[in-house]
C-alpha positions as CSV (number, residue, x, y, z in Angstrom):
1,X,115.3,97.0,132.2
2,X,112.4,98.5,129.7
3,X,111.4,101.7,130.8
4,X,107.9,101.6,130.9
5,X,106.8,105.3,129.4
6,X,109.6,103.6,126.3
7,X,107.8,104.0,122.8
8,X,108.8,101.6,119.8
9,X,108.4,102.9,116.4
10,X,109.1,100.9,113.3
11,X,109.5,102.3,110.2
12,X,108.7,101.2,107.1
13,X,111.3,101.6,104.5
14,X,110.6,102.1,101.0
15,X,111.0,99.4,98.4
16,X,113.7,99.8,96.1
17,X,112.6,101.0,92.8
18,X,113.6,99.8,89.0
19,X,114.5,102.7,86.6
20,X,112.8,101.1,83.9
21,X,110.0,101.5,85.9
22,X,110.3,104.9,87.2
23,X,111.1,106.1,83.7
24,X,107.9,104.4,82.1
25,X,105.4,105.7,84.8
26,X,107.1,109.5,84.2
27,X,107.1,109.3,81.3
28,X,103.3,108.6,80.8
29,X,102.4,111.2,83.9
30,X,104.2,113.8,81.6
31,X,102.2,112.8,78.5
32,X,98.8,112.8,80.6
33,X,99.6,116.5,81.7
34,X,100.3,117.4,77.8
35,X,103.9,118.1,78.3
36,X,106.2,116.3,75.8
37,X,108.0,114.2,78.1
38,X,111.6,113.6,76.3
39,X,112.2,116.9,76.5
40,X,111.2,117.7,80.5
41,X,112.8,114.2,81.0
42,X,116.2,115.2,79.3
43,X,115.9,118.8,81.0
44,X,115.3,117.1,84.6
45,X,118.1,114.8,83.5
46,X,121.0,117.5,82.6
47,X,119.9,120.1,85.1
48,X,118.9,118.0,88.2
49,X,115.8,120.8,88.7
50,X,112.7,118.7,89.4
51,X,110.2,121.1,88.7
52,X,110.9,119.4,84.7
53,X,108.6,117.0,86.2
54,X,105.3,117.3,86.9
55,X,103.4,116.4,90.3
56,X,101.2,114.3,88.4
57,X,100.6,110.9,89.6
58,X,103.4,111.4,92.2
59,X,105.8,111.5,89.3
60,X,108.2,114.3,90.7
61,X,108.6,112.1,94.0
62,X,109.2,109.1,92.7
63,X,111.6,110.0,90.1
64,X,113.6,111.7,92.9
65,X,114.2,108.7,94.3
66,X,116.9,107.4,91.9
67,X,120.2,109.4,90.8
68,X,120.1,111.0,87.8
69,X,122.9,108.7,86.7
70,X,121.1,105.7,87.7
71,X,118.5,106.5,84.9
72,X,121.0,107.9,82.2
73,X,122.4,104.4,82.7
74,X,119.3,102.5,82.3
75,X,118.3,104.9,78.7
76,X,121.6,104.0,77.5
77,X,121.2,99.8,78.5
78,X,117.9,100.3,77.0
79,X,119.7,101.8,73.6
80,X,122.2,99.8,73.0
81,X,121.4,96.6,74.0
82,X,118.1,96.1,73.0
């Protein structure tokens, strides 16, 4: 039996996100804001502190929404294999 007054929510969950990706679009937010973005990317990276990253273009968001190690691995496919 459905109770009557019963609200159903769905929510939306976000789509999984590449760090190739993630590291490109920071990486270009940074340079837009006149920051050099190796540095606030390695900084964000060894620290964890996301104030390295600038609010920009949603930048700080969305590159909290992978592990740190996630993109250290990606930097370090993107090194050596390529």
């Amino acid at each position: 039996m459905v109770d009557k007054n019963t609200m159903l929510f769905k929510v939306d969950r976000e789509k999984p996100v590449e760090p190739r990706t993630v590291l490109e679009s920071v990486y270009q937010s940074l340079k837009e804001k006149g920051y050099n973005p190796i540095s606030q990317l390695i900084g964000y990276i060894m620290s964890g502190d996301p104030t390295y990253i600038t609010n920009h273009n949603g930048a700080r968001s969305l590159i909290t929404r992978l592990d740190r190690d996630e993109l250290l691995e990606e930097v370090f496919k993107y090194y050596l294999e390529e």
